[in-house]
C-alpha positions in Angstrom: 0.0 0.0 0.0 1.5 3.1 -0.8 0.7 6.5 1.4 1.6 9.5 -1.6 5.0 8.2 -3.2 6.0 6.5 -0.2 5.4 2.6 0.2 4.3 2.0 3.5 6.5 -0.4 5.1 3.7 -1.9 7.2 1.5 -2.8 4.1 1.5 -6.4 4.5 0.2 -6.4 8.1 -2.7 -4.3 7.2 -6.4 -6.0 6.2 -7.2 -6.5 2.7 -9.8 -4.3 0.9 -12.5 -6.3 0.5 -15.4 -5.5 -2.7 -17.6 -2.9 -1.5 -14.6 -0.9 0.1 -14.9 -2.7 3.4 -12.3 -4.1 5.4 -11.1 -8.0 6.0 -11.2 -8.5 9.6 -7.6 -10.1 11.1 -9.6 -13.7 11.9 -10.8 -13.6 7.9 -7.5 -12.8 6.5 -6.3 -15.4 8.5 -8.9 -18.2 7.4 -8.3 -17.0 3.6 -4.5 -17.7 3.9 -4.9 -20.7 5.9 -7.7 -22.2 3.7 -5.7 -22.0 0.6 -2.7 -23.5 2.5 -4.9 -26.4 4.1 -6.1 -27.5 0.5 -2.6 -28.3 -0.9 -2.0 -31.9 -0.4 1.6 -31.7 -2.6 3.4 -33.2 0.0 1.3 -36.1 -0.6 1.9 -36.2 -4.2 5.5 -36.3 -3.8 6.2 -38.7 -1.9 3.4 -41.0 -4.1 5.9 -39.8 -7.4 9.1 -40.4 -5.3 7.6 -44.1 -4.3 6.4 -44.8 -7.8 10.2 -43.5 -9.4 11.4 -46.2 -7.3 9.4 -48.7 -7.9 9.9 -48.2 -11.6 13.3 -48.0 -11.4 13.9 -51.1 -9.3 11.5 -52.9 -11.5 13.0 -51.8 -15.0 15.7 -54.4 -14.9 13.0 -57.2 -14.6 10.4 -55.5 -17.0 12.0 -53.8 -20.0 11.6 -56.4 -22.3 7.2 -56.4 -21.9 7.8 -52.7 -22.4 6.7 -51.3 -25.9 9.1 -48.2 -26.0 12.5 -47.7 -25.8 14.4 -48.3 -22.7 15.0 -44.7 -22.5 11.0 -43.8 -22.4 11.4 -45.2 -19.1 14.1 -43.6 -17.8 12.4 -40.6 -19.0 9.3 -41.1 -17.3 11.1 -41.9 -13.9 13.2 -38.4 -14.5 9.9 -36.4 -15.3 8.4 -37.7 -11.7 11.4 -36.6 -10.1 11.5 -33.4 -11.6 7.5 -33.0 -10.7 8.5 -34.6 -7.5 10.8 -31.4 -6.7 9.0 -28.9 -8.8 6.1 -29.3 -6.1 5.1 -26.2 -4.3 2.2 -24.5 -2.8 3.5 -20.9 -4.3 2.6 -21.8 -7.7 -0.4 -23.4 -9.6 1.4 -24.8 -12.5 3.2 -27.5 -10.3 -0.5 -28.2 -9.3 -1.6 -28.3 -12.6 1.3 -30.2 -13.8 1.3 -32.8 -11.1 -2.1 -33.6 -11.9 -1.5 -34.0 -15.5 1.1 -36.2 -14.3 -0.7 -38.5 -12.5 -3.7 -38.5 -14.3 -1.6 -40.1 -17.1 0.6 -42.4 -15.4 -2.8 -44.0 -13.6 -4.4 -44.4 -17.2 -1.1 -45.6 -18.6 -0.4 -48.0 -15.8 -4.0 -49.3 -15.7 -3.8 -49.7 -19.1 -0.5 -52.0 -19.2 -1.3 -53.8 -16.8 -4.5 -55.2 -18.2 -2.3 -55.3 -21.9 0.6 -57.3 -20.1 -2.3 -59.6 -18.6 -4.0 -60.2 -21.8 -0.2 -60.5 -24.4 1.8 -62.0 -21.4 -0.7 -64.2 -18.9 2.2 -66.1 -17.4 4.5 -62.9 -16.3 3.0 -62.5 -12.8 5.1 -59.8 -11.5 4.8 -57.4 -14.5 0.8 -57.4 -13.6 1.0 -56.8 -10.1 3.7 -54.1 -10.4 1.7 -52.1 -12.7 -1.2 -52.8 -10.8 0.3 -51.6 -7.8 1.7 -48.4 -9.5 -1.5 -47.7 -11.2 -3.1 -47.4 -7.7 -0.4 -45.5 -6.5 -1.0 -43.2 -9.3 -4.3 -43.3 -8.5 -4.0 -41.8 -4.9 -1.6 -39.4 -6.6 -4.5 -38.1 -8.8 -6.7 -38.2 -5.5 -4.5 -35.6 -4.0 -3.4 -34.0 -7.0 -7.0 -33.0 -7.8 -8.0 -32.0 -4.2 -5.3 -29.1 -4.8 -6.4 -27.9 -7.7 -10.1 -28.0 -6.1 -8.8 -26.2 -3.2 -6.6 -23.7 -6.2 -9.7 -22.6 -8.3 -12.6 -23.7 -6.4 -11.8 -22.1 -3.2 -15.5 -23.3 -1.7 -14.1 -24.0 2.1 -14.2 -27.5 1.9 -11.5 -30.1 2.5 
């Protein structure tokens, strides 16, 4: 807030202007701050991305050969977790966003595979139960991811 050509240093302890040119009192600027903080669940979706990396990357040795791409898809898929693994903040909606384009994908493409690799492979087991397992992980990653962005644009107090 600025007082003539002066910024006033105090600015960000002052209420908000609310529409009609009335005030926020202290207890609603705090529940407005606090409510967009209590909606992010990004924490959540890291570690899920972080698990599901490591799972993939443990597993590639045993599954790259039931794997329709390039070996280096994969290794690109577990880098681009990472990277939305560590991009994850609260500051910014496009690692919201992003991390629930992420997992939105990976679920579908995991839940597809594994019924694929059931149907061309029906003896293999392990590579049905490990994309079963990170389909579902994906799946709770999607949960989370998508109860931030509700929280992010819907704003409607809810958890």
């Amino acid at each position: 807030m600025k007082i003539g050509i002066f910024k006033n240093p105090h600015a960000e302890y002052m209420p908000a202007l609310k529409e009609g040119g009335e005030f926020e009192t202290l207890e609603q600027t705090a529940e407005r701050e606090l409510s967009a903080r209590f909606h992010y669940h990004g924490f959540v979706v890291r570690r899920l991305f972080i698990f599901a990396a490591i799972v993939m990357l443990a597993t590639l040795p045993f599954n790259h050969s039931y794997i329709p791409y390039p070996l280096s898809f994969s290794v690109a898929a577990i880098l681009i977790l990472a990277i939305g693994a560590g991009m994850a903040t609260p500051r910014k909606t496009i690692t919201a966003v992003t991390n629930a384009l992420i997992s939105v994908f990976a679920t579908t493409l995991f839940i597809y595979y594994a019924t694929y690799g059931h149907i061309v492979y029906p003896d293999n087991d392990f590579f049905l139960v490990i994309n079963l397992a990170l389909a579902t992980t994906f799946l709770f990653a999607s949960y989370n991811a998508i109860k931030t962005l509700r929280g992010i644009f819907l704003d409607d107090g809810t958890t």
